[in-house]
PDB file of N, CA, C and O in Angstrom:
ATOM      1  N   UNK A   1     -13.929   4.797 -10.039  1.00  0.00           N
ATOM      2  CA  UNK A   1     -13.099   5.204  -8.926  1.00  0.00           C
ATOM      3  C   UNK A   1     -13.000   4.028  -7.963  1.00  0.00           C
ATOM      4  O   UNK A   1     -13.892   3.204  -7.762  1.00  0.00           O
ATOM      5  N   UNK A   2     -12.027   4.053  -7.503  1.00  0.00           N
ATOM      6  CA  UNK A   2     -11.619   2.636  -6.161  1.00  0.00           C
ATOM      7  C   UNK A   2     -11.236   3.382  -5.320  1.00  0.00           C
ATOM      8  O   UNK A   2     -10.476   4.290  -5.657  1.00  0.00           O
ATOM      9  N   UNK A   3     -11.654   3.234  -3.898  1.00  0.00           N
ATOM     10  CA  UNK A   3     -11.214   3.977  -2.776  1.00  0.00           C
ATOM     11  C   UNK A   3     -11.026   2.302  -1.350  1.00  0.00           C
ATOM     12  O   UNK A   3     -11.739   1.331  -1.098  1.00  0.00           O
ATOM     13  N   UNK A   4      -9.915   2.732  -0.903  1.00  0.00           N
ATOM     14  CA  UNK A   4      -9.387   2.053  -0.300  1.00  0.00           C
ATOM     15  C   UNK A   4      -9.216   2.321   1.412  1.00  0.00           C
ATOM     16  O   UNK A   4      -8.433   3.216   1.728  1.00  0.00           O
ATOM     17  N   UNK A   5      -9.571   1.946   1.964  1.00  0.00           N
ATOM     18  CA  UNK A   5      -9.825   2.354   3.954  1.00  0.00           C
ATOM     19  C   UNK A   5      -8.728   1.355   4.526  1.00  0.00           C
ATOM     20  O   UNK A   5      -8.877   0.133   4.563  1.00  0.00           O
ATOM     21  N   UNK A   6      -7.701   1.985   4.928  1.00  0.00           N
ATOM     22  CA  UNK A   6      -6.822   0.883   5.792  1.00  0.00           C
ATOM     23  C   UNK A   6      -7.008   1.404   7.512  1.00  0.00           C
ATOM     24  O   UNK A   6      -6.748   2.502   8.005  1.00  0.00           O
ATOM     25  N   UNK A   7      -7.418   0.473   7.998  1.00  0.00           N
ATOM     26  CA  UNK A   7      -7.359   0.565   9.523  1.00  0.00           C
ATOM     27  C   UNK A   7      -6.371   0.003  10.300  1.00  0.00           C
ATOM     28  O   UNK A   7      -6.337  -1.226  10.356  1.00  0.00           O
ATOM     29  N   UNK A   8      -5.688   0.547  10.815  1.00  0.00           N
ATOM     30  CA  UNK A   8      -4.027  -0.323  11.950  1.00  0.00           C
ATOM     31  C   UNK A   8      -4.762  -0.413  12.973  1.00  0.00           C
ATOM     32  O   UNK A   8      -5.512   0.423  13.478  1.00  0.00           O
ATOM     33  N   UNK A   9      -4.460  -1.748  13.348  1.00  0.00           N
ATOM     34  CA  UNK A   9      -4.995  -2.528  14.396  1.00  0.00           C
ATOM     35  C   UNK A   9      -4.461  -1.878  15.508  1.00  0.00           C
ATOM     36  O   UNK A   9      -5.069  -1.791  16.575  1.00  0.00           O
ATOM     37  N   UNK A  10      -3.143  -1.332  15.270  1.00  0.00           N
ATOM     38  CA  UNK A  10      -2.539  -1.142  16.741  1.00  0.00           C
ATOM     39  C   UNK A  10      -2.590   0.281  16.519  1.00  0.00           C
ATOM     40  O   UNK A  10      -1.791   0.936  17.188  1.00  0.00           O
ATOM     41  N   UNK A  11      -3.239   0.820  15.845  1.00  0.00           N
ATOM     42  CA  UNK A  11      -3.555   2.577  16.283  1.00  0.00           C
ATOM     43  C   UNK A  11      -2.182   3.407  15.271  1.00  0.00           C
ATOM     44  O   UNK A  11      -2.138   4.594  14.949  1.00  0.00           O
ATOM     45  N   UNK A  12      -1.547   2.720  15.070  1.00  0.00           N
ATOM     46  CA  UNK A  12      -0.430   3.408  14.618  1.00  0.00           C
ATOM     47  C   UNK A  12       0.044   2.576  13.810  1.00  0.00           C
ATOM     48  O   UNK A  12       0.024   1.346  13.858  1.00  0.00           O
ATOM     49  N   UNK A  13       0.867   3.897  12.376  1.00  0.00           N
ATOM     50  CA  UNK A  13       1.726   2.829  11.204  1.00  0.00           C
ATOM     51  C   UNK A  13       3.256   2.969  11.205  1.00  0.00           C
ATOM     52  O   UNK A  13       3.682   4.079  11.524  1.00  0.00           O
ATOM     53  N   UNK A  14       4.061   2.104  10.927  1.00  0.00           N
ATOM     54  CA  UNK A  14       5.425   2.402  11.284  1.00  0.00           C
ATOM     55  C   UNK A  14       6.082   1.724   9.719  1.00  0.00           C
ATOM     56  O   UNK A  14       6.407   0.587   9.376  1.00  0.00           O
ATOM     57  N   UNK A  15       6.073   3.020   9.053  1.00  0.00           N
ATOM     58  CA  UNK A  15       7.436   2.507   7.686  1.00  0.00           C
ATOM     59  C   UNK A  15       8.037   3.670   7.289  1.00  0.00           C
ATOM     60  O   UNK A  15       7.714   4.857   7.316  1.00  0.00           O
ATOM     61  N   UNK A  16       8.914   3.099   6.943  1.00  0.00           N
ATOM     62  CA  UNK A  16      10.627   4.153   6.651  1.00  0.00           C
ATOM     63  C   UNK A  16      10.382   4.098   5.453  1.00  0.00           C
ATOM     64  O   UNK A  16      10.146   3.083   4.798  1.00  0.00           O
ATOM     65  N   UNK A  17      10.450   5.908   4.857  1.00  0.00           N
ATOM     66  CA  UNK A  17      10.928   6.073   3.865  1.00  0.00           C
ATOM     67  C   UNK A  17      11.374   5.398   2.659  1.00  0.00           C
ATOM     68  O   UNK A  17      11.480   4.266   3.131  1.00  0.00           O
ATOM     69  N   UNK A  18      11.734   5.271   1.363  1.00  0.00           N
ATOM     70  CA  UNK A  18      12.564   4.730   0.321  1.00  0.00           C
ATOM     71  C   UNK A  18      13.811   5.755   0.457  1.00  0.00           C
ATOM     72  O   UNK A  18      13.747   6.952   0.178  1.00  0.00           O
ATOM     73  N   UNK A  19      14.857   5.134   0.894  1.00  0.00           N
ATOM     74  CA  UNK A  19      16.214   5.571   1.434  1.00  0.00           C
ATOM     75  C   UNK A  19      16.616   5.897   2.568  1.00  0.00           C
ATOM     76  O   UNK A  19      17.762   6.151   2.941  1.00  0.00           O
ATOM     77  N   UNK A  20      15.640   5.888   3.137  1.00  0.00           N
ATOM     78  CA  UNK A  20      16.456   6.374   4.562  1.00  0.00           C
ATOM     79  C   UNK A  20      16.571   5.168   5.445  1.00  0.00           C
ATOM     80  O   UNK A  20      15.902   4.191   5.107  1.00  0.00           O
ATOM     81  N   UNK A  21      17.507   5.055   6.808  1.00  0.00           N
ATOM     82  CA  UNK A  21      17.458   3.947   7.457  1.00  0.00           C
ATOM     83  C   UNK A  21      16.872   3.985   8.779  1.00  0.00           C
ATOM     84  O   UNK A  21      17.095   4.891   9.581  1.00  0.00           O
ATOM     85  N   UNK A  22      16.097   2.961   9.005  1.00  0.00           N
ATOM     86  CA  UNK A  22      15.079   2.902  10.354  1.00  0.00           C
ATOM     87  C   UNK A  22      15.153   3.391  11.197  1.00  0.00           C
ATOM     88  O   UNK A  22      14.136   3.510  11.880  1.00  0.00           O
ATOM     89  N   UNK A  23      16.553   4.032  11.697  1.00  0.00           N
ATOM     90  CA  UNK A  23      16.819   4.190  13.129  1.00  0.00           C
ATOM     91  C   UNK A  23      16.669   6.177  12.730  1.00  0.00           C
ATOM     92  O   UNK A  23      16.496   7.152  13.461  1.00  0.00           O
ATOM     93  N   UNK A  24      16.818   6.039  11.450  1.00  0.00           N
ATOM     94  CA  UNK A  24      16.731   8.384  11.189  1.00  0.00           C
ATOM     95  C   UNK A  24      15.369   8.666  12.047  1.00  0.00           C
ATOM     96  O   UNK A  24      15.219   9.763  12.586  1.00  0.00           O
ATOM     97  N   UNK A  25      14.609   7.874  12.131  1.00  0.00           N
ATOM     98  CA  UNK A  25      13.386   8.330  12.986  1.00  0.00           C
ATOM     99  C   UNK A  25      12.375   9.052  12.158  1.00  0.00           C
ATOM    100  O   UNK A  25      11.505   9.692  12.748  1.00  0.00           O
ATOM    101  N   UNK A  26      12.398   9.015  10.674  1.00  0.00           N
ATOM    102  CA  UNK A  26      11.510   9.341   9.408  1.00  0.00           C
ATOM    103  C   UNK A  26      10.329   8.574   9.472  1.00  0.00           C
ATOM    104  O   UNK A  26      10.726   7.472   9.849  1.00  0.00           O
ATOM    105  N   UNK A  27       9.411   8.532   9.359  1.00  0.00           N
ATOM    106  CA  UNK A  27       8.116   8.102   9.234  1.00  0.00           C
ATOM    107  C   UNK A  27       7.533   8.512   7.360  1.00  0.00           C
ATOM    108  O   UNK A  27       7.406   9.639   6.883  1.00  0.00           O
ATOM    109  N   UNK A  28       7.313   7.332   6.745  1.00  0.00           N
ATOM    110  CA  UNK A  28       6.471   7.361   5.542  1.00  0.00           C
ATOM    111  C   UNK A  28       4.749   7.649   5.948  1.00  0.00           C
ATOM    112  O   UNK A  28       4.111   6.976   6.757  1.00  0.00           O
ATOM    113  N   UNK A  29       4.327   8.586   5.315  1.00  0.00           N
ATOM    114  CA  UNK A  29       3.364   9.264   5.855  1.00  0.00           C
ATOM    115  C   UNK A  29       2.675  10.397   5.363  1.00  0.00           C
ATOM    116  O   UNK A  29       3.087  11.530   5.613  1.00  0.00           O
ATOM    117  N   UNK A  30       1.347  10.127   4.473  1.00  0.00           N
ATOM    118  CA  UNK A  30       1.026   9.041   3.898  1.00  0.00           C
ATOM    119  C   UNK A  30       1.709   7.524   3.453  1.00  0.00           C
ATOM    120  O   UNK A  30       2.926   7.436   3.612  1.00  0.00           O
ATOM    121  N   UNK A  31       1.310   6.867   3.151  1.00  0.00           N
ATOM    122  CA  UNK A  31       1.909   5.675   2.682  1.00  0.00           C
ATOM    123  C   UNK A  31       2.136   6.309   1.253  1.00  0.00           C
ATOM    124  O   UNK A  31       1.542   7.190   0.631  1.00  0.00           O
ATOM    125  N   UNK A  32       3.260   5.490   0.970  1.00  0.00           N
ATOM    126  CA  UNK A  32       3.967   5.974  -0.687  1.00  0.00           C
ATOM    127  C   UNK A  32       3.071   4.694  -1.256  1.00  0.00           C
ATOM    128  O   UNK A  32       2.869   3.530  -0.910  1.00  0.00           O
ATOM    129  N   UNK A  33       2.514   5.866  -2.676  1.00  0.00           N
ATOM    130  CA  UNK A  33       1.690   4.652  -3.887  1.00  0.00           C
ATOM    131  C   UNK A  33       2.670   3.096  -3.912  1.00  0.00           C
ATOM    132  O   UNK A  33       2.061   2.051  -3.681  1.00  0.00           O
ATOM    133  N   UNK A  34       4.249   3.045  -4.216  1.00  0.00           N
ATOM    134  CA  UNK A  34       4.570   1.808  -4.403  1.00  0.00           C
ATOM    135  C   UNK A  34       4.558   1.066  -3.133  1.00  0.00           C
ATOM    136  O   UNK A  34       4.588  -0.116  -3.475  1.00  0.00           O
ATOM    137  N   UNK A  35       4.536   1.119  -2.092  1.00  0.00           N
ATOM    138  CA  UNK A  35       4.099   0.507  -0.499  1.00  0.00           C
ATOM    139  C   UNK A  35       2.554  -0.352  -0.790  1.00  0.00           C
ATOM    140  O   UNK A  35       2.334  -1.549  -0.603  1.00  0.00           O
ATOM    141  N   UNK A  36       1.523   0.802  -1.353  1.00  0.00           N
ATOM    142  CA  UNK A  36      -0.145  -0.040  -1.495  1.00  0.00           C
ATOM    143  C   UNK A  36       0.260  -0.885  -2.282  1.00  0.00           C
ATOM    144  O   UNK A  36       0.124  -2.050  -1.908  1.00  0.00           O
ATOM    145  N   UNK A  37       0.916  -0.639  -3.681  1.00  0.00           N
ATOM    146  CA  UNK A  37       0.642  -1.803  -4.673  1.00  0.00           C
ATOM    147  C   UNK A  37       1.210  -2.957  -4.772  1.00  0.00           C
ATOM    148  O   UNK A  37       0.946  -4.009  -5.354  1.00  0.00           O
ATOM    149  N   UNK A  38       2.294  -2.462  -3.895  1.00  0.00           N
ATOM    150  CA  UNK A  38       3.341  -4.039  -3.456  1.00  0.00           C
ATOM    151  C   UNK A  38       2.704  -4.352  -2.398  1.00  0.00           C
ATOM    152  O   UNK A  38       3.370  -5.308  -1.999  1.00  0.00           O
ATOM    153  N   UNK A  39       1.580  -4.158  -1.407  1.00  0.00           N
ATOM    154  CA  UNK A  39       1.138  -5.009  -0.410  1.00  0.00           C
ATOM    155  C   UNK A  39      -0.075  -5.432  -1.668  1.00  0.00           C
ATOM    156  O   UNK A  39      -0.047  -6.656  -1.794  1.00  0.00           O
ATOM    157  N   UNK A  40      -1.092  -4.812  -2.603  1.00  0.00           N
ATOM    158  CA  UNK A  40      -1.612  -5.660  -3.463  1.00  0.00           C
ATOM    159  C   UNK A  40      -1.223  -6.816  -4.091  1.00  0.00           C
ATOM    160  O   UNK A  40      -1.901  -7.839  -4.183  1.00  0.00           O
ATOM    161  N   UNK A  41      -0.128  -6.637  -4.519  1.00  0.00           N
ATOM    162  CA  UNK A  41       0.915  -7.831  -5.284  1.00  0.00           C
ATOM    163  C   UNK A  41       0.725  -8.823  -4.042  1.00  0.00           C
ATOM    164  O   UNK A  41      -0.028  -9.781  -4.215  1.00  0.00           O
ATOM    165  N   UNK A  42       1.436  -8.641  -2.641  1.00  0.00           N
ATOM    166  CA  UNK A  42       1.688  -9.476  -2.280  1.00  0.00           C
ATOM    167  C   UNK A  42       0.919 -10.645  -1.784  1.00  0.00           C
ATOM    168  O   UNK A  42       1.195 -11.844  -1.732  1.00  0.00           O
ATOM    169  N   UNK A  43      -0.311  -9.834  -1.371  1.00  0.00           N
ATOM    170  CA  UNK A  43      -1.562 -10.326  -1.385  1.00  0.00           C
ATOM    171  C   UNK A  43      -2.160 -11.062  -2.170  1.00  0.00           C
ATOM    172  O   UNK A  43      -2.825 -11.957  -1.648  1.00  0.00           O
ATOM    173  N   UNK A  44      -2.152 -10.967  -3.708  1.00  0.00           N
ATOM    174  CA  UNK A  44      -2.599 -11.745  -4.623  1.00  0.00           C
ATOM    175  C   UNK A  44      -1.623 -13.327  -4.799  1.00  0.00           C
ATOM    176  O   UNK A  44      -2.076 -14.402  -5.192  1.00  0.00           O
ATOM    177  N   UNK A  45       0.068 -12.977  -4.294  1.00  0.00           N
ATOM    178  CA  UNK A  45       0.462 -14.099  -4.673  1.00  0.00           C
ATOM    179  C   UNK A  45       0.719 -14.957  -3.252  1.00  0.00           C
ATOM    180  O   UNK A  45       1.521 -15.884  -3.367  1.00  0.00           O
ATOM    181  N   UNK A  46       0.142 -14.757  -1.959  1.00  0.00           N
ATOM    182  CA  UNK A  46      -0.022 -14.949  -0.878  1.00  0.00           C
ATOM    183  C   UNK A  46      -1.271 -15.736  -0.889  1.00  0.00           C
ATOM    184  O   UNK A  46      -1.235 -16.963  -0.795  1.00  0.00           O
ATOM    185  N   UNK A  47      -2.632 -14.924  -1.027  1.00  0.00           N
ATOM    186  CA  UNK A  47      -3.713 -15.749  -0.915  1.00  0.00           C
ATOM    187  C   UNK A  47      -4.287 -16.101  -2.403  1.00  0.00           C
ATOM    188  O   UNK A  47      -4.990 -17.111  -2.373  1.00  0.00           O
ATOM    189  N   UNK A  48      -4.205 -15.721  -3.240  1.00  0.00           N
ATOM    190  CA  UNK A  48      -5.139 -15.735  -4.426  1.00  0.00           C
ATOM    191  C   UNK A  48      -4.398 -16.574  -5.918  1.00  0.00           C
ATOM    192  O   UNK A  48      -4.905 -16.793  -7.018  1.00  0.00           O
ATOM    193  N   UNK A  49      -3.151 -16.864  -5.432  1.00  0.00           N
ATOM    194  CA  UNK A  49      -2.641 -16.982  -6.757  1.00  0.00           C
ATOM    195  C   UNK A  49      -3.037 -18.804  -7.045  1.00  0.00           C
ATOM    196  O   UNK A  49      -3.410 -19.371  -8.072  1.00  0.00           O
ATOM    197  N   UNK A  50      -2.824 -19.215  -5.974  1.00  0.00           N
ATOM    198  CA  UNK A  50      -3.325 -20.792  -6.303  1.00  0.00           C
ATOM    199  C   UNK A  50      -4.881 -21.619  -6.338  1.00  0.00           C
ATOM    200  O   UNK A  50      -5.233 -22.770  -6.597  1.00  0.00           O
ATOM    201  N   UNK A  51      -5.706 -20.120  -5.851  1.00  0.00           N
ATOM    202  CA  UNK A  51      -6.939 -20.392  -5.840  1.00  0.00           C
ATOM    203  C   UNK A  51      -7.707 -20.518  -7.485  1.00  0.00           C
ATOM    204  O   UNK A  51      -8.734 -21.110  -7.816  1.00  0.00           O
ATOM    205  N   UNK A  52      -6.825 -19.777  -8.224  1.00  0.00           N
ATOM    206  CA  UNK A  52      -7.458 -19.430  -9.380  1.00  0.00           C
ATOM    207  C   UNK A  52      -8.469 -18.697  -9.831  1.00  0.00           C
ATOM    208  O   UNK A  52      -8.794 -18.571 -11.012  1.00  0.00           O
ATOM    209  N   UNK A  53      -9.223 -17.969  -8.434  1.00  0.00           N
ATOM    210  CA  UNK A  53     -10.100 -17.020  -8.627  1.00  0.00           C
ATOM    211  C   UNK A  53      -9.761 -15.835  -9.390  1.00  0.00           C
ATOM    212  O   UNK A  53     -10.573 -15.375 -10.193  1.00  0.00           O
ATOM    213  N   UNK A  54      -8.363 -15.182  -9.159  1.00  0.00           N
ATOM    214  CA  UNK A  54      -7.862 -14.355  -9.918  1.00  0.00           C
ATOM    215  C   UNK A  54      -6.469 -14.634 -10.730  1.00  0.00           C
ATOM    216  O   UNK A  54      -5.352 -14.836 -10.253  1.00  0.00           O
ATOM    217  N   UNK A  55      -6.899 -14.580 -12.199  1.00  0.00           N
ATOM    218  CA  UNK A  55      -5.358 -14.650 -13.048  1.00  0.00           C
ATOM    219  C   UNK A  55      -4.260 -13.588 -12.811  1.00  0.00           C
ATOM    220  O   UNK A  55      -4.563 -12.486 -12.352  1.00  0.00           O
ATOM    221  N   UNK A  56      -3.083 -13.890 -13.098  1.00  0.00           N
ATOM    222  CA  UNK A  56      -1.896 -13.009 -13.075  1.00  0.00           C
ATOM    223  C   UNK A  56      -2.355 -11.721 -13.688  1.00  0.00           C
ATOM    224  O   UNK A  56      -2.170 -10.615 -13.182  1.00  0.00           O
ATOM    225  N   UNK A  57      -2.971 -11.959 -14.825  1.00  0.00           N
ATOM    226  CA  UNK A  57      -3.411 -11.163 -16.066  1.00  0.00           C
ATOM    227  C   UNK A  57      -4.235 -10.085 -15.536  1.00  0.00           C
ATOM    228  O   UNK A  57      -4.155  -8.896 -15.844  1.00  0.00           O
ATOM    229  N   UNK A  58      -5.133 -10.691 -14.605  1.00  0.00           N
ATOM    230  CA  UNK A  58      -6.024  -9.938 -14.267  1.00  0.00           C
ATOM    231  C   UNK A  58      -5.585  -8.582 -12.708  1.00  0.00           C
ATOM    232  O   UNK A  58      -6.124  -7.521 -12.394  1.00  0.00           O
ATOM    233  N   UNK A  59      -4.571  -9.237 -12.201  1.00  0.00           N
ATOM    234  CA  UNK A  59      -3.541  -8.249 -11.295  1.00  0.00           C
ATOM    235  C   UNK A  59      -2.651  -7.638 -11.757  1.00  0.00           C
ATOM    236  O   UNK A  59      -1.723  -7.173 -11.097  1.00  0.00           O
ATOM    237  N   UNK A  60      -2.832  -7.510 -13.327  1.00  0.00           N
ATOM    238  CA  UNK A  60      -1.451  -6.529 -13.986  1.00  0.00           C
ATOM    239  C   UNK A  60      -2.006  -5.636 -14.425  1.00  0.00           C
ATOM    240  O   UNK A  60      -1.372  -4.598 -14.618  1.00  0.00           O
ATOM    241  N   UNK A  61      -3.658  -5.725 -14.806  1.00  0.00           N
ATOM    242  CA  UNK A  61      -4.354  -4.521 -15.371  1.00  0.00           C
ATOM    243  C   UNK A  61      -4.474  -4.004 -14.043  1.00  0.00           C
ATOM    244  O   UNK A  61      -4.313  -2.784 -14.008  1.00  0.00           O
ATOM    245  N   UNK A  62      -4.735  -4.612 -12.795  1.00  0.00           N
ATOM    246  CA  UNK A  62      -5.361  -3.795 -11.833  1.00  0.00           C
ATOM    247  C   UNK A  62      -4.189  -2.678 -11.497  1.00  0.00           C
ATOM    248  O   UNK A  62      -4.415  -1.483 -11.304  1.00  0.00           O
ATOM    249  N   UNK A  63      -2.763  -3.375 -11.463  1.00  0.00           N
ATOM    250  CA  UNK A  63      -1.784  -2.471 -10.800  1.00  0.00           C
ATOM    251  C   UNK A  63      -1.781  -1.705 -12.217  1.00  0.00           C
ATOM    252  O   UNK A  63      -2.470  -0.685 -12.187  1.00  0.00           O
ATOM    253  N   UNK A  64      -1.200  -1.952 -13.370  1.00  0.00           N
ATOM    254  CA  UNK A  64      -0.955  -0.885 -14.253  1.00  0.00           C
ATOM    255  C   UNK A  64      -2.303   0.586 -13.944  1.00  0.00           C
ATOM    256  O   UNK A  64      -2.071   1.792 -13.858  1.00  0.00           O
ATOM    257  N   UNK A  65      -3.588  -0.107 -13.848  1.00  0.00           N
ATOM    258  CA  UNK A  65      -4.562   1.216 -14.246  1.00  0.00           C
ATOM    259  C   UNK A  65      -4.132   2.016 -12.739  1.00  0.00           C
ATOM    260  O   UNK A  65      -3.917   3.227 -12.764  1.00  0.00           O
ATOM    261  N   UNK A  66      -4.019   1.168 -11.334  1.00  0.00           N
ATOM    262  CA  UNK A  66      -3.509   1.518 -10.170  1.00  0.00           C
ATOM    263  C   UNK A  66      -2.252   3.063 -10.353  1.00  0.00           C
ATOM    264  O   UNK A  66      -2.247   4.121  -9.723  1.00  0.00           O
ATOM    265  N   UNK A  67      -1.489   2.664 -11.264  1.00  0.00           N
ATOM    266  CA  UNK A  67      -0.378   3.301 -11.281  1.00  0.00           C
ATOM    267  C   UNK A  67       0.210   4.122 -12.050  1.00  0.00           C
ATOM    268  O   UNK A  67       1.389   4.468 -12.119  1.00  0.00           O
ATOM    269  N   UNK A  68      -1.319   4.607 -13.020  1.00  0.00           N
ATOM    270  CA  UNK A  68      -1.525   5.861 -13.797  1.00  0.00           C
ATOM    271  C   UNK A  68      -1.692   7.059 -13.165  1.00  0.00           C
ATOM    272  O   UNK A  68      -1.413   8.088 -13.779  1.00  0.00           O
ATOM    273  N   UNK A  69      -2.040   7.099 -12.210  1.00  0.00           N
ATOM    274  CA  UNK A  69      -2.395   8.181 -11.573  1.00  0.00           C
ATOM    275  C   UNK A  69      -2.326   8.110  -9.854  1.00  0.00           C
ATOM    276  O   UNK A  69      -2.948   7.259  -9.217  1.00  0.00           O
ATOM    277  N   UNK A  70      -1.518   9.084  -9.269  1.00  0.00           N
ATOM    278  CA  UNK A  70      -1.942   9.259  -7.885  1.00  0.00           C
ATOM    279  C   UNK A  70      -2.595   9.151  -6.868  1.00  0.00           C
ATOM    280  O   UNK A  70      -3.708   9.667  -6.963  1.00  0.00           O
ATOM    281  N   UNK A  71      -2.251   8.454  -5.429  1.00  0.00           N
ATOM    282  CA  UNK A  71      -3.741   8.741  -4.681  1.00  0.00           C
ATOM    283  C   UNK A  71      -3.778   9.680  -4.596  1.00  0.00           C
ATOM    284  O   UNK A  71      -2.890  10.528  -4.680  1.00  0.00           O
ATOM    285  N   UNK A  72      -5.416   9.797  -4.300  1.00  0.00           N
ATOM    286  CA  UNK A  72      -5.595  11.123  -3.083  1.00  0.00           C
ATOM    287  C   UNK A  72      -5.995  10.600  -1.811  1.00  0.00           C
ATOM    288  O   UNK A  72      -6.814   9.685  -1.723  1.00  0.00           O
ATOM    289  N   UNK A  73      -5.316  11.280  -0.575  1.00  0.00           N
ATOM    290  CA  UNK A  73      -5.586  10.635   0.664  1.00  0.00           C
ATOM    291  C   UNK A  73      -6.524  11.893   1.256  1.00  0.00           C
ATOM    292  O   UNK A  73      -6.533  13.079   0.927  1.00  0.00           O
ATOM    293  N   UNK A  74      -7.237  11.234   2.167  1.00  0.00           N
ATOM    294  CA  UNK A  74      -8.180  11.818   3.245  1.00  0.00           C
ATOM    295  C   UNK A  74      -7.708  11.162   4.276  1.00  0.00           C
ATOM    296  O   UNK A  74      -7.992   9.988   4.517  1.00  0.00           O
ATOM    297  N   UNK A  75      -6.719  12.096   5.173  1.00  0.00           N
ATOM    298  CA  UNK A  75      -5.984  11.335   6.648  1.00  0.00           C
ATOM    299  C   UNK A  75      -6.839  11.960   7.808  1.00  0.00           C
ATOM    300  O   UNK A  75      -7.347  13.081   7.828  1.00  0.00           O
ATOM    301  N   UNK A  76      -6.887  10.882   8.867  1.00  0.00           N
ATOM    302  CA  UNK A  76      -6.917  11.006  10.230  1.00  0.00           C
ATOM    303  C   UNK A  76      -6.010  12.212  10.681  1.00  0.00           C
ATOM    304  O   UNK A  76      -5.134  12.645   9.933  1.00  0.00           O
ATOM    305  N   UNK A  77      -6.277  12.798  12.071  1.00  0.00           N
ATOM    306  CA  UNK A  77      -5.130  13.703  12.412  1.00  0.00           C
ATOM    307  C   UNK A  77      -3.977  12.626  13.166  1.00  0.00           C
ATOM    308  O   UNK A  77      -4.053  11.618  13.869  1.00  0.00           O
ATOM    309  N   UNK A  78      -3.051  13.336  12.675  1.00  0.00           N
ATOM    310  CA  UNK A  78      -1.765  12.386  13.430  1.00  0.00           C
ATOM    311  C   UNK A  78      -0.546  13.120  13.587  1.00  0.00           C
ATOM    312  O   UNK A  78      -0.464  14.221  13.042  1.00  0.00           O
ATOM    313  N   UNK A  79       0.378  12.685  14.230  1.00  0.00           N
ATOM    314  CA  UNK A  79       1.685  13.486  14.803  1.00  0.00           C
ATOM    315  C   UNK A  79       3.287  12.375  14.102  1.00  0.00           C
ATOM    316  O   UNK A  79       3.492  11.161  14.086  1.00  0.00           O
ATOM    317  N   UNK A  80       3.662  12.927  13.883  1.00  0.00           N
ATOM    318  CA  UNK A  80       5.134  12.503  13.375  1.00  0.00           C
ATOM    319  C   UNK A  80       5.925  12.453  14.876  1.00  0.00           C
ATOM    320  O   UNK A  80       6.259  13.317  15.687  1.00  0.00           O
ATOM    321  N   UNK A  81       6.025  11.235  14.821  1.00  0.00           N
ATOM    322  CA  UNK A  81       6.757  10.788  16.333  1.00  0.00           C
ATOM    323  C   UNK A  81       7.891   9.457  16.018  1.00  0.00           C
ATOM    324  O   UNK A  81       8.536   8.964  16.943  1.00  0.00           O
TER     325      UNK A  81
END
């Protein structure tokens, strides 16, 4: 099992939906699975990809096994604003 803790610095998260446009006032919330794994991706080819600590190879098993199955979230209380 991998469990993952994201903390917002500024107390609050702000992303729109897949389709809707910024200004509908929609809040993504939970975060949608493809949101985590594309900030994983981006991360690996941001800090890690020229270090060589981690191969490509080795971030395709992580997202594929990533993307067999669903999170489950345990949320904070929060308000849709």
């Amino acid at each position: 099992m991998l469990a993952l803790r994201f903390t917002f610095l500024a107390g609050r998260c702000h992303a729109t939906p897949w389709g809707r446009h910024v200004n509908e006032g929609e809040v993504a919330w939970p975060p949608e699975p493809w949101r985590l794994l594309r900030a994983l991706i981006a991360t690996w080819h941001h800090k890690l990809a020229r270090s060589g600590r981690f191969c490509e190879a080795t971030l395709a098993v992580l997202i594929e096994n990533l993307a067999t199955a669903l999170p489950a979230y345990t949320l904070p209380p929060a308000r849709h604003s």
